[in-house]
Structures are given as structure tokens and as C-alpha cells.
SESEFI-293675 format. One record per residue (C-alpha): residue in three letters; z, x, y. Coordinates in steps of 0.25 Angstrom, whole numbers, padded with zeros to 4 digits, always signed. Example, Ala and Ser with C-alpha at 12.3 -4.5 7.8 and 13.67 -1.06 7.14 Angstrom:
2
ala+0031+0049-0018ser+0029+0055-0004
***
This chain:
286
unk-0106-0112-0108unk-0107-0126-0103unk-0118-0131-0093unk-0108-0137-0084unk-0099-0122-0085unk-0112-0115-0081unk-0115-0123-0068unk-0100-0122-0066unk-0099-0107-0068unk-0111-0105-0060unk-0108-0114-0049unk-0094-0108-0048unk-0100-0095-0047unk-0111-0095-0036unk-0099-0103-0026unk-0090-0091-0029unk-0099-0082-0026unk-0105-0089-0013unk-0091-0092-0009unk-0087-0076-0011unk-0099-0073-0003unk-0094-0080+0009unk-0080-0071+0010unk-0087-0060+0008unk-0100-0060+0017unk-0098-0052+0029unk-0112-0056+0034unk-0106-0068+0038unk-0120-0075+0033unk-0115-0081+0019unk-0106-0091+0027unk-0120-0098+0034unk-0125-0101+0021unk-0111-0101+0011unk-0101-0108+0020unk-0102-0121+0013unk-0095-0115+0002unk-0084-0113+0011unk-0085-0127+0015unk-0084-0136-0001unk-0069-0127-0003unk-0061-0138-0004unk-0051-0134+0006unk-0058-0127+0016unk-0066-0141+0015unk-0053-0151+0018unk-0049-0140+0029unk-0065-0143+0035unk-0061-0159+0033unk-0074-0158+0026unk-0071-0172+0021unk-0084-0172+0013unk-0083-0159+0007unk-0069-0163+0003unk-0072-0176-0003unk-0085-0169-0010unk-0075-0161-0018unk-0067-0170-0021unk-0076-0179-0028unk-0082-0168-0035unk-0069-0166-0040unk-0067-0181-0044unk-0080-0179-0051unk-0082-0166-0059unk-0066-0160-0058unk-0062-0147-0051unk-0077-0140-0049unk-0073-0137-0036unk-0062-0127-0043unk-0072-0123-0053unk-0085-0121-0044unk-0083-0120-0031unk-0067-0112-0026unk-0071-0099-0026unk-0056-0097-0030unk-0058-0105-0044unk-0070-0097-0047unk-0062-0084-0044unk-0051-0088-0053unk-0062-0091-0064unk-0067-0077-0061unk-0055-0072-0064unk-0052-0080-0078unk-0065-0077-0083unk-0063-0062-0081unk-0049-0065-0087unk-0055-0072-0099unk-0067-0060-0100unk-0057-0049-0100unk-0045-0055-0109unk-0056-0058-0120unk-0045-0068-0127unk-0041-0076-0114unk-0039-0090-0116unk-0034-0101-0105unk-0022-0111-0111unk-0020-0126-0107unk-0007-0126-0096unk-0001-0136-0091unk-0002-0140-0075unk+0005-0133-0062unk+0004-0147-0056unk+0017-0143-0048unk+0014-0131-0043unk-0002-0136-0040unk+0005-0148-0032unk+0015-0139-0025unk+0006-0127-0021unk-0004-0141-0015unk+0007-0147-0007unk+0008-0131-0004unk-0004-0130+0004unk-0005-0144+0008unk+0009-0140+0016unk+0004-0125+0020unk-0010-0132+0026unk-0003-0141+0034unk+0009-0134+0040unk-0002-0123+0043unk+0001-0110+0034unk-0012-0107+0034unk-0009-0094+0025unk-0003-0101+0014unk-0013-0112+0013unk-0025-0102+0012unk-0016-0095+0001unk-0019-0107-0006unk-0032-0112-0004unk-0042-0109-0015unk-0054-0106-0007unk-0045-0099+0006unk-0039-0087-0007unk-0053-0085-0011unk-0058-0082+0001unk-0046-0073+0004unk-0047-0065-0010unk-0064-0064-0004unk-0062-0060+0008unk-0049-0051+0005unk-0054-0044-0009unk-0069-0045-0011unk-0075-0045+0003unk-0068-0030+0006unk-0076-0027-0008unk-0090-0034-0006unk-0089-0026+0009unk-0086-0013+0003unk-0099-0017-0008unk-0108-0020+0005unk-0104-0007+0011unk-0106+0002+0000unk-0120-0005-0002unk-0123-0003+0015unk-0120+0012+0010unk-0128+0015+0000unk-0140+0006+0006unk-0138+0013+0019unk-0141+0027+0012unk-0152+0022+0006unk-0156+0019+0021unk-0154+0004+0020unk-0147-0006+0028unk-0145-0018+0019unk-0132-0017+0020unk-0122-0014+0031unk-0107-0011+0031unk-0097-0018+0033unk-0082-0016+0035unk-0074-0020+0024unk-0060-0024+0028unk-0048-0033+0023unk-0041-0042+0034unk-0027-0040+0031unk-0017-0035+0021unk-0011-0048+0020unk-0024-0056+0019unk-0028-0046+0009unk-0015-0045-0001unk-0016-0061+0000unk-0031-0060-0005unk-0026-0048-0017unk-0014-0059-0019unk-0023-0070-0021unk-0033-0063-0028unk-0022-0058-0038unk-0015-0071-0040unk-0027-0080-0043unk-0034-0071-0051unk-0022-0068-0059unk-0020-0083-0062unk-0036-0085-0065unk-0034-0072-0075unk-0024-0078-0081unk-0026-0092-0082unk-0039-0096-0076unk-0039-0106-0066unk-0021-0107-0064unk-0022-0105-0048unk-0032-0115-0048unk-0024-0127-0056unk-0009-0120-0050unk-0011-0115-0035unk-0024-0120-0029unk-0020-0131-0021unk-0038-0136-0021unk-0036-0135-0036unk-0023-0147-0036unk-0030-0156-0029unk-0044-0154-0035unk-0037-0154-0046unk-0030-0168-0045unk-0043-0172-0043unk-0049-0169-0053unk-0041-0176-0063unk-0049-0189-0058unk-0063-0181-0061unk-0074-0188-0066unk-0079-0177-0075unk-0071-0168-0083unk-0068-0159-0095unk-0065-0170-0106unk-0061-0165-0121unk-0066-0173-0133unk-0053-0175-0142unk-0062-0178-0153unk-0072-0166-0151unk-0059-0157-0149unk-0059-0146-0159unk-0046-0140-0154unk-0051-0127-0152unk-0044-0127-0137unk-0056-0118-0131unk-0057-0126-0120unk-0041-0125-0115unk-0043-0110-0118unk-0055-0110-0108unk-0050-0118-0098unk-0046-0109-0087unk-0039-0121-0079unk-0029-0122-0094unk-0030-0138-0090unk-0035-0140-0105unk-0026-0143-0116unk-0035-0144-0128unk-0023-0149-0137unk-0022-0164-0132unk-0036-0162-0125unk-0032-0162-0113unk-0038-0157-0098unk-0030-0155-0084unk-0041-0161-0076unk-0032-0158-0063unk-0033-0141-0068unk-0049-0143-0072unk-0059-0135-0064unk-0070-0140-0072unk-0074-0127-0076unk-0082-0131-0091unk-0075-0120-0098unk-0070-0129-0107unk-0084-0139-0107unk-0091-0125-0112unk-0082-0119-0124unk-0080-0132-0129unk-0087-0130-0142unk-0086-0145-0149unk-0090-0152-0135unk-0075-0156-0135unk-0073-0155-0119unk-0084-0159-0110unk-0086-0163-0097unk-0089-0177-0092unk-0086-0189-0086unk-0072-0196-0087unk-0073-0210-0085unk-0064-0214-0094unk-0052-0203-0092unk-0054-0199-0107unk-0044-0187-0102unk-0031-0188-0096unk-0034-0184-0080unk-0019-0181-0078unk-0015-0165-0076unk-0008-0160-0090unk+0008-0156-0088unk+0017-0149-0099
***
């Protein structure tokens, strides 16, 4: 495993699970000293008109490519979650190089850019990365992690100790929850089946980080000449923006995750600095 895969992995991991903590505290501590993580989302950062938080991600996107997809959306993580216990599971799973949903990414952005602005509320939060997750937390796993706290509170309690207290677990509507069980099932079916496909086809963060990212300064970059053709890193590449054949990458599908950098056995694909655009940056159609 790469170096740059490592911090990734473990970067990506501690926001999720800080992140989840914050949906499911009923302390209502966490949010003091966690909040901020609410505050870099992307959206719930342009609906702040945090100006500075918006234009901090932005340029991180110009300069390292979809990190934010990678590291720090709860929901990219989850899906991640999901393909990793698809690939562990279905011992043989491999990821193949597709061609681009630009129509659909581009319809479902003009989709929510109408549905934010003519108000529909319901529809926008539907659609927003960071607003699903938190409805899939706070709808699936917060009823489970009280249930936890409360079985603990009972055994502590007849040990005659009080570290825990009880709490009452409930769900805040049939609707909201069978949107969460919807959403849940949806998202984590495409990441079981193909890895990151809400990401690069639905998620209306991922078309416009995405767009950006085509002008990123670093970037996967395949090596023609140190290229073996053995194609492991298209079959690793949970974004299927890799088509190893004409050594070619979909910058705009990318979430700079170094799962290609690390199997990479001949050094064929590395990531660097692009200053001379050695790789087409325009998405790939077929």
C-alpha cells in the first residue's frame, strides 16, 4: 500500500467517524467541539455563504483533485465502505473502465440548482451528499447506537453503576425513515456493485468538483513507456474512470483515492504535478 493511500485511508476514516458522531450523539456535547466538520461540506458551506470555506475547497480541488470526495463527504466514505466489503466478500471482484454519465450528471445538477431555488426543500435534501448521509445516521444508526447505550446503562446499572443513563430510542417519522432505508439501499447498492457510480452519476457536489478537477494540478499520471498492460489499475479503480488500454484517466470521475498509485507494480501510474498536461484532462465518452 502506498504512503499517499495510507494517509488517505486514515484521514478518510477518522472524518467518517467524527462526522458519524455528530448524528449520533444525544449528549448533545460533540457538536461544541466537532461542529466544524459540519461547516467544510461543501454545501452546507455555500448555504453559510462561507465564501472562504467555499473557495478553500475549491482550490484544494484545483490543486490535489477530488479529495474532498475521497477524505472528507461522509457519503463518499460510506460508499467506499460498501465496495470494499463488496470486493472482500465476492473474493474475484474487479472494477472495469465505463464510459461517462455527463448527461445525466449535468441534468440531475441543473436538477437541484432548479429544486434550491424554486424552494423544494425535500427534493434538494434528497440530493445533497452530506444532507442523505446524515439522514441514513440519523434514521438507521442512531436508533441502533441508542439501543447499545441502553443495554450498557442496564447491565452497568446492575452492577450498581451509573456511567450510563438511558435513553429513548425513537424514529421521527415513517416517511423520513423509508427515505433513509431508500437511500440507504440505493447508494449502497450502486457502491456494491460499482464502487463510487452515485458519486460520478447522481451527486450533484461530485459534477462540479468534478469539473474542477479536470484542471487539477496534481494527478494520477500513467507512464506509456513503464506500462506493462496488466490493467490492475482500471480493475482497482472504484471510480471505472481508467481505461488502461489507451492509457487514459477521467480526471472529472477521479476521487484521487491511490488505489491505482499503490498496485501499480512497475511504478506505471504515479501521482504528481501536471504542468505540462501530459494527459488528456477532457472527461472520456464512448
Amino acid at each position: 500500500m502506498s504512503m499517499l493511500r495510507k494517509i488517505r485511508i486514515t484521514a478518510a476514516s477518522a472524518c467518517f467517524v467524527l462526522i458519524t458522531l455528530l448524528f449520533l450523539d444525544f449528549t448533545r456535547i460533540l457538536p461544541a467541539f466537532l461542529g466544524w466538520l459540519a461547516r467544510v461540506q461543501f454545501v452546507p458551506a455555500l448555504l453559510a455563504a462561507n465564501a472562504g470555506m467555499v473557495a478553500a475547497l475549491v482550490v484544494i480541488t484545483l490543486l490535489f483533485g477530488r479529495v474532498y470526495c475521497s477524505v472528507i463527504c461522509p457519503l463518499g466514505v460510506f460508499q467506499d465502505m460498501a465496495a470494499w466489503a463488496s470486493r472482500k466478500i465476492q473474493k474475484k471482484k474487479r472494477y472495469a473502465h465505463a464510459p461517462a454519465r455527463t448527461g445525466l450528471r449535468y441534468a440531475l445538477l441543473a436538477l437541484f440548482v432548479i429544486a434550491f431555488v424554486a424552494g423544494l426543500a425535500p427534493l434538494f435534501a434528497l440530493l445533497e451528499p452530506y444532507s442523505a448521509y446524515g439522514r441514513i445516521a440519523s434514521n438507521l444508526f442512531a436508533p441502533v447506537y441508542q439501543g447499545g447505550n441502553n443495554a450498557l446503562a442496564y447491565f452497568a446499572q446492575r452492577a450498581d453503576s451509573y456511567a450510563f443513563y438511558t435513553v429513548d430510542v425513537w424514529i421521527k417519522s415513517a416517511v423520513t425513515f423509508g427515505v433513509a432505508l431508500a437511500s440507504f439501499g440505493v447508494i449502497g447498492y450502486l457502491a456494491w456493485r460499482n464502487g463510487r457510480t452515485y458519486c460520478n452519476a447522481i451527486c450533484p457536489v461530485g459534477t462540479v468538483l468534478g469539473f474542477l478537477s479536470r484542471f487539477a494540478l496534481f494527478r494520477p499520471v500513467i507512464d506509456s513507456s513503464k506500462c506493462g498492460g496488466c490493467r490492475l489499475c482500471e480493475r482497482n479503480c472504484k471510480a471505472s474512470c481508467i481505461d488502461a488500454q489507451s492509457h487514459r484517466i477521467d480526471y472529472s470521475r477521479c476521487v484521487a483515492c491511490m488505489n491505482c498509485v499503490a498496485v501499480c507494480r512497475p511504478g506505471a501510474i504515479r501521482y504528481s504535478c501536471v504542468r505540462n498536461k501530459t494527459q488528456p484532462a477532457r472527461p472520456i465518452n464512448r
